[in-house]
C-alpha positions in Angstrom: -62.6 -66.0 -18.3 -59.9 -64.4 -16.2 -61.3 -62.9 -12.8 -58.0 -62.4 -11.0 -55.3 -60.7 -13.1 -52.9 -61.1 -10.0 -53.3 -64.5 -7.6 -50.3 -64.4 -5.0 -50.5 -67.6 -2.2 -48.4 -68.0 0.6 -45.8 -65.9 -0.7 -42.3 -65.5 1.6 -39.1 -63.9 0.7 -36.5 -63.0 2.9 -33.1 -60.6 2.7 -29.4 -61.5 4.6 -32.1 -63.9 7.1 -34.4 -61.5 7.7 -38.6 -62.1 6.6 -39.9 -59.2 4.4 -42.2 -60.9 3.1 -44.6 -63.4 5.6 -46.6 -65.7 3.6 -48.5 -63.0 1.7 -51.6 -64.0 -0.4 -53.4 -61.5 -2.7 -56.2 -61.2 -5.2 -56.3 -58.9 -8.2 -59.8 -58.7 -9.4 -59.7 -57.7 -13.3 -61.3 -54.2 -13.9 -60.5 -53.1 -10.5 -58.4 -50.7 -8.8 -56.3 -52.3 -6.3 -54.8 -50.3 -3.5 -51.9 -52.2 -1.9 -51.1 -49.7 1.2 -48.6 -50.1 4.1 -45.8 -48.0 5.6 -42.4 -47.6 3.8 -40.5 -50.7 4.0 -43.6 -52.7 4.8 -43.0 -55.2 1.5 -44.8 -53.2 -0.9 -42.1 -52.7 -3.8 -40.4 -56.3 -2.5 -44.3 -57.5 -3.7 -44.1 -55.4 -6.7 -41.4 -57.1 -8.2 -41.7 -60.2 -8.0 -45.0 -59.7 -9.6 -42.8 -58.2 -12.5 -40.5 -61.3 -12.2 -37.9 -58.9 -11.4 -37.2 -61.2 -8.1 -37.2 -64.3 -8.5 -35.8 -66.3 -5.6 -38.9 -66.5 -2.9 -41.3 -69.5 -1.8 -45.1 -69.5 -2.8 -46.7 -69.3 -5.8 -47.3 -65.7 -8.1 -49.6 -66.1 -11.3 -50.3 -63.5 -13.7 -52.8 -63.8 -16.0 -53.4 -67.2 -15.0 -49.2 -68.0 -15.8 -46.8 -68.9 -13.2 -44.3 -65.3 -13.7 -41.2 -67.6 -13.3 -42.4 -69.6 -16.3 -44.2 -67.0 -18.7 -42.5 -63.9 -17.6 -41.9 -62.5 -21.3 -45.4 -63.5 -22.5 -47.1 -62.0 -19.0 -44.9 -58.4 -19.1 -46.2 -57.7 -22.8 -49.7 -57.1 -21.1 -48.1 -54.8 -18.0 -47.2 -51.4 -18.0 -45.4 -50.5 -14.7 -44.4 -47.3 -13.0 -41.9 -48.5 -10.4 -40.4 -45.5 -8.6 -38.7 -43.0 -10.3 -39.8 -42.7 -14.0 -37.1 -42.5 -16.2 -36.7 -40.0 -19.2 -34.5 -37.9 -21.3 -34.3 -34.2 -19.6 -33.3 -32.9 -23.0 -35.7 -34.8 -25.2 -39.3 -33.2 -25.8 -42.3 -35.6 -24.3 -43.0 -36.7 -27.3 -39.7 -38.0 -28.1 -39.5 -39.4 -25.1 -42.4 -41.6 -26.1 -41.4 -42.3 -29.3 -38.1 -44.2 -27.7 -40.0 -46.0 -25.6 -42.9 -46.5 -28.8 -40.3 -47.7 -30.7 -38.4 -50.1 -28.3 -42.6 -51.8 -27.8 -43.0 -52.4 -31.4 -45.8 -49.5 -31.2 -47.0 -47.3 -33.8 -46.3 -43.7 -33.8 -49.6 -42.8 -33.3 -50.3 -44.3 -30.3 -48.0 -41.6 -28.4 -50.4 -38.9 -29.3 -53.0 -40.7 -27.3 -51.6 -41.7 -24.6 -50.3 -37.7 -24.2 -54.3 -36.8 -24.4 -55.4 -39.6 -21.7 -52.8 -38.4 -19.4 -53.2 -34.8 -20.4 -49.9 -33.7 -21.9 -50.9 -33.4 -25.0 -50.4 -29.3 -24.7 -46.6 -30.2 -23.3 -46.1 -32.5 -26.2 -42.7 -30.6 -27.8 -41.7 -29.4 -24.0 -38.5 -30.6 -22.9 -38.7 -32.9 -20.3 -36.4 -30.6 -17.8 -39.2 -28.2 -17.7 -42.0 -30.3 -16.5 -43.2 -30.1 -12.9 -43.0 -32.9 -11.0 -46.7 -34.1 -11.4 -46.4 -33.7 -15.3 -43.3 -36.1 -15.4 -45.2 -38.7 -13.1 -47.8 -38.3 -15.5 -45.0 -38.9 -18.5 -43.8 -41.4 -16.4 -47.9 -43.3 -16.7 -47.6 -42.1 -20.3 -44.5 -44.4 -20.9 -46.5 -47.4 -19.0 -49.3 -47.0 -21.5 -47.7 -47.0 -24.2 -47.9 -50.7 -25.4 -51.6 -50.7 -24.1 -51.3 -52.6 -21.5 -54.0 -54.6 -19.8 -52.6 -54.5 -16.4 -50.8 -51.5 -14.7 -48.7 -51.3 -12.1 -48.3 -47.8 -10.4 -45.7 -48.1 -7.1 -46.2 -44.7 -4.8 -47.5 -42.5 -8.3 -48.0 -39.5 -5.9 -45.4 -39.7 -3.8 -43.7 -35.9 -3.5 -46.6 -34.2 -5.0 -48.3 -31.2 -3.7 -52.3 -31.3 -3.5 -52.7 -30.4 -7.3 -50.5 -32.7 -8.6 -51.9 -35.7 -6.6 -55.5 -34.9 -7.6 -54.4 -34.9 -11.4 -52.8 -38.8 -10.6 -56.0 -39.5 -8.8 -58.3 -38.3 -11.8 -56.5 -40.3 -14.1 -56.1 -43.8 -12.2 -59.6 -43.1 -12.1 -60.0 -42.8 -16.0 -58.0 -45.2 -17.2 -60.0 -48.0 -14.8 -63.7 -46.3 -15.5 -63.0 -45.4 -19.1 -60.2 -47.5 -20.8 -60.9 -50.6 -18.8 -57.5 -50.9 -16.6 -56.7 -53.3 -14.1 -54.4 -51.0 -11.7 -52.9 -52.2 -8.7 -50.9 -49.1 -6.5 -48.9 -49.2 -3.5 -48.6 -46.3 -1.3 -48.2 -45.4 2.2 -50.8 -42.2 1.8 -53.7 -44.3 3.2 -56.4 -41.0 3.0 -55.8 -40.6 -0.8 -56.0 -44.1 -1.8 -59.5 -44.2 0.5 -60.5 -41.7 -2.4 -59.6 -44.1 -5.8 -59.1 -47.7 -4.8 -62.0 -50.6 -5.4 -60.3 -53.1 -3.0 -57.3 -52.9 -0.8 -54.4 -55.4 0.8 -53.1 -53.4 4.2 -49.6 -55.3 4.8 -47.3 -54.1 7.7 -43.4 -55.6 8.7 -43.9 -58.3 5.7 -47.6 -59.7 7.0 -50.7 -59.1 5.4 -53.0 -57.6 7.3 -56.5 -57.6 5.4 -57.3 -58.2 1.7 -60.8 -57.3 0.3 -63.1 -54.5 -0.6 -62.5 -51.2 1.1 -67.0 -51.4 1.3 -66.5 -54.6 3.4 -63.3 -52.9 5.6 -65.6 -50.0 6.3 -68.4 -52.0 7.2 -66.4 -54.3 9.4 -65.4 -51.1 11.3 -68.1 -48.7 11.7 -67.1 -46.7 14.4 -63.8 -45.5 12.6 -63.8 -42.1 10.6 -61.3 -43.2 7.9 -58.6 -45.5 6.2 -56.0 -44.4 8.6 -57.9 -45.2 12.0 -58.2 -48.8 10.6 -54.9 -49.0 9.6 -53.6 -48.4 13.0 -56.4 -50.7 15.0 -55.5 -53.2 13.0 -51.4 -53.0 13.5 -52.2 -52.9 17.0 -53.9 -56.2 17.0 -51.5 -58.1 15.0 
């Protein structure tokens, strides 16, 4: 039985000499909701990819699944669905036929797009060009095309980054579905420390390329009684590294 989806250890990578990553290890519980939070330019997307073997030159060991990603990245990306940054449509394609590109390039039947429009909730928008979504309903197209394939493991880098207070809600309420209800793995990274407090199971707080603390956000707020919220640790604990 697999209990960590995502086991990182002593993971370095630098660019042109300089350390963004500083012998980073990480734990990806299955079933959980994984909160990796930081500033911009902490190491967050650096982490990301090479977890998607999009990197692959770095020191340390990444398994997914239980595979080494350098070795079994083809098998290991057939059970991920990722959102990294922008997602990527066709303005003048309806949502729908968005999907069905991205159906068709997975090797998924048609009718899987209909459902993944209901569990994200743009199943009314269906035949709506993509040029006239908000932006919250094209990040949630965006989640759309990560489900797709029905991925085990999902991979959401900054989902609400740019949204206003309705639209991050609406990303909130369904990372929170899709782990409760459709038994996801997600791991997000985002430098909006109060609204991952509200979603996440577990969380790895990384800052300059260092990993700060890795464990549940229960045993962070225990450790640290005295402060109000996610932020206040945050900042305590950049001070003191």
């Amino acid at each position: 039985m697999i209990n960590n989806v995502v086991s990182i250890n002593n993971l370095n990578k630098s660019y042109k000499g300089k350390k963004v990553l500083d012998n980073v290890s990480l734990n990806v519980k299955k079933g959980r909701i994984y909160g990796f939070l930081g500033p911009n330019g902490a190491g967050k997307s650096t982490t990301i990819r090479i977890i998607l073997g999009l990197i692959k030159n770095y020191t340390g060991n990444v398994e997914v699944f239980n595979s080494d990603i350098k070795k079994n990245q083809t098998k290991i990306l057939s059970k991920i669905g990722a959102l990294v940054e922008s997602p990527s449509y066709y303005d003048h394609l309806s949502a729908y036929k968005n999907l069905k590109i991205w159906a068709t390039m997975k090797g998924v039947d048609y009718s899987r797009i209909d459902e993944v429009l209901k569990i994200v909730n743009l199943e009314r928008a269906r035949d709506k060009k993509a040029s006239k979504f908000s932006l919250g309903m094209k990040q949630r197209l965006g989640i759309a095309q990560a489900l797709i394939g029905n991925p085990d493991f999902l991979i959401l880098d900054e989902p609400t980054n740019g949204l206003d207070p309705m639209g991050i809600k609406e990303i909130r309420n369904l990372i929170i579905t899709l782990a409760k209800d459709y038994n996801k793995t997600i791991f997000i990274s985002s430098h909006l420390l109060s609204e991952m407090e509200l979603m996440v199971d577990d969380v790895g707080i990384i800052n300059n390329g260092r990993l700060l603390y890795e464990g549940s956000l229960k045993d962070l707020r225990n450790k640290y009684p005295d402060m109000n919220n996610l932020e206040d640790i945050f900042l305590l604990l950049v001070e003191r590294s």
